[in-house]
C-alpha angles and dihedrals in degrees: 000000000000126000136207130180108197108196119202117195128190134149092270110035148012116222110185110184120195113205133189121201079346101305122122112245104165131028115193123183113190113186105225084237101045117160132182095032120167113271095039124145113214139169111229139174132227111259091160150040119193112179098170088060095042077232143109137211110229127193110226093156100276122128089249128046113257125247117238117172131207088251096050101071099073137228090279093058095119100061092035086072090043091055084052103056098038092043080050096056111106107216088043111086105197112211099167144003092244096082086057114105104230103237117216112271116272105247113264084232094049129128129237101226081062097066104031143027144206103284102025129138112239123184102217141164129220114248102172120024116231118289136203104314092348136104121240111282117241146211133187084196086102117205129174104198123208134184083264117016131025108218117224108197116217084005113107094191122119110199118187119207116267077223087080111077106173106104088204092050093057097052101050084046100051090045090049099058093039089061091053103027109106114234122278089024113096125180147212120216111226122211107261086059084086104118099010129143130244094237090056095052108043090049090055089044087048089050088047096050090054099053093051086053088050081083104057092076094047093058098065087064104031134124129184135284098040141133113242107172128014126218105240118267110284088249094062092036095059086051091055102059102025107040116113134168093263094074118136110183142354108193112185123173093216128083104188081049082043095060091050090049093050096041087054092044094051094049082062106034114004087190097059097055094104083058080077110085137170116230112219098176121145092222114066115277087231092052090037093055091048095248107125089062095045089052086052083055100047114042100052130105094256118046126191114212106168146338095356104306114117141183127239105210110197119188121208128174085253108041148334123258123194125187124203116217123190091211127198081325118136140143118202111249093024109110117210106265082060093048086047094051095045091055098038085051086054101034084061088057096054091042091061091048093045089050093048091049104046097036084231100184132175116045123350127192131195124200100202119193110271111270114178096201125088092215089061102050098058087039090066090033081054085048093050094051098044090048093051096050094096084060105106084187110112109250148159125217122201117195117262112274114233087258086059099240109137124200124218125178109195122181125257118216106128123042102262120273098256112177110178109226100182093088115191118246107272088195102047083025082225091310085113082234136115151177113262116268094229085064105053101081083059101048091053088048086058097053092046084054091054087043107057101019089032098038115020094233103176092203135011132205112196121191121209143153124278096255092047095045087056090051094055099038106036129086123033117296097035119203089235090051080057093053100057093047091042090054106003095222119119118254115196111191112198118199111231114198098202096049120108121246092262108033124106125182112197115211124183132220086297108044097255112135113247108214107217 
């Protein structure tokens, strides 16, 4: 299977698109000024203590105060605020956490009005971004993650994946990383460590390290809210945690993005570096890879999937429900448990994929369509789970009731991916009216007129849509070929395939839109 990350950057946003066997799979947005991602260090302070919830509402800057539960500080909370106050005091300069006295562990039972107090200053780390009408959700169980390795400050544990099956792999893995970790630090082995060599990663534990020690300066100074270490841009992120050695191409149509792209590549897999290519296109890298109208097809309501059958994706605040249709699909000599059987195979397919795309988390139920035999039932439960086996998103899967309804419970640490795919009418403007078509042609000819004679353009650009640039620039003459003579200035039309009949955009000599 061959894999493909398309990365769209523009001054407002960053879109990376991860496609397989040219399909898009994942859709991510990143805002250029994103705060509060998953993965953030921040020093906040207590706002609130609930001890009815065994929780506290902490101030890291956002509008809302974020959520920390008792069990989310971890069993090391206790240092952790040692490290703070001792990282915070001016005259003592902290240059590693083995000078840091291990406090006992905090009791598993415990309450949180026993280890913190209204006004206090707490170093957390954001675990789920905020969603819908809540706050970020946070965690003093600090972790810096890496391709490799996922570094646990105060903690001396190594944890190798459960991915890695290989008994002898593990423990060559787990003794390797005990000789080079520092004290106080302890690590978990992810997956894609199976194989690697020592100098790889002890030279990631020792970046990672570092990053984590970044922090030990800012705190003299800081005061809270503040941000103290930033997750790594999404790009990167994403990388990070989907990148194999199957992959065919990364295009991005940034160089400066490029370059961050290739230097982080080449840390992992200094052969793979040409895979990294910019993208200098004149149409948009989304538009050129087919992805915007694959995004169009795939965020609606209603979504096809083969031969007709389609499925019908409602959102609630509780939880999704998505419903599978066979359609106006049928093949001659198939009965219908068959038929069943064929669309529901292929509907779990489509699912994984939809899940993956839109980041749906929460509780997810699927309405498949009825099959009356046991055998076919776990066949499309064994399907689900099979097809949702690329997902990296943490889930659980329970078998079809006899009624077909599946259950799926994704996590949720991101707001869901929502694209809206109803566009307003950029010729009625949504009145339902329009100018008659006989007189469009016209009414271009007139704004080519202001704009050359009016306004002394030099050169014009004009964007319609396919039908209409055929109509300009076929037949002889062409009226595009009367419209140089007339005025003896070049005019380029461009076909646009996602324009509406009667839509028309006006660029001049550089490219900018001209509003008439």
């Amino acid at each position: 299977m061959s894999s493909d990350l398309i990365v769209d950057v523009s001054s407002t946003e960053i879109v990376t698109a991860l496609l397989e066997d040219k399909k898009l799979v994942e859709l991510n947005r990143e805002n250029s000024e994103v705060r509060f991602a998953v993965g953030d260090i921040y020093l906040g302070r207590v706002k609130k203590i609930m001890p009815s919830l065994n929780a506290a509402f902490i101030d890291v800057g956002y509008e809302k105060d974020a959520f920390l539960h008792y069990l989310d500080l971890g069993p090391q909370f206790s240092t952790l605020k040692e490290f703070h106050q001792q990282a915070s005091f001016r005259k003592n300069k902290l240059t590693s956490l083995s000078k840091i006295t291990s406090k006992p562990d905090i009791n598993k039972e415990g309450k949180i009005n026993e280890v913190m107090k209204v006004g206090q200053h707490i170093i957390v780390q954001v675990a789920k971004e905020p969603i819908s009408s809540k706050g970020p959700r946070l965690t003093s169980e600090i972790s810096i993650a890496g391709r490799n390795l996922v570094l646990m400050p105060f903690s001396d544990r190594v944890s190798v994946s459960q991915k890695i099956k290989s008994t002898e792999e593990k423990n060559r893995l787990k003794k390797l990383i005990q000789s080079i970790k520092p004290q106080k630090y302890g690590v978990i082995i992810r997956t894609v460590a199976e194989d690697k060599r020592v100098a790889e990663l002890d030279a990631e534990l020792k970046r990672l390290v570092a990053r984590w020690e970044s922090l030990f300066s800012l705190l003299t100074n800081a005061k809270p809210p503040c941000l103290l270490v930033g997750e790594m841009d999404r790009t990167i992120a994403l990388l990070r945690d989907i990148y194999h050695p199957d992959f065919s191409n990364i295009y991005v149509n940034s160089s400066a993005v490029k370059d961050e792209i290739c230097e982080y590549v080449e840390n992992i897999d200094s052969e793979k570096k040409k895979i990294v290519k910019y993208y200098s296109g004149k149409e948009p890298i989304l538009s050129h890879f087919g992805i915007e109208k694959q995004i169009k097809a795939s965020f609606g309501k209603t979504v096809s999937f083969k031969n007709g059958s389609y499925l019908i994706v409602e959102h609630t605040e509780a939880f999704h429900v998505i419903d599978v249709n066979s359609g106006n699909r049928s093949k001659a000599g198939i009965d219908q448990e068959t038929n069943a059987l064929e669309v529901n195979l292929a509907a779990a397919d489509e699912i994984a994929r939809q899940l993956r795309l839109r980041d749906m988390g929460g509780i997810i139920v699927i309405d498949f369509i009825d099959m009356h035999k046991n055998e076919n039932r776990q066949a499309v439960y064994d399907h689900m789970r099979k097809a949702m086996g690329a997902d990296r998103t943490k889930h659980n899967i329970l078998p079809l009731s006899k009624f077909c309804l599946m259950q799926i419970t994704r996590q949720r640490v991101r707001p869901e991916q929502h694209v809206d795919t109803a566009e307003v009418c950029p010729v009625c403007k949504g009145t339902g009216e329009v100018t008659p078509t006989i007189l469009f042609t016209d009414d271009i000819e007139s704004k080519v007129d202001y704009l050359f004679t009016e306004l002394g353009k030099k050169k014009l650009t004009i964007q319609v849509h396919p039908y209409v640039e055929a109509y300009l620039t076929k037949g002889f003459p062409s009226i595009k070929t009367k419209w140089f003579f007339k005025y003896w200035k070049k005019v380029k039309i461009e076909p646009v395939a996602t324009f509406q009949m009667l839509e028309a955009r006006f660029l001049d000599e550089n490219l900018e839109e001209m509003i008439l």
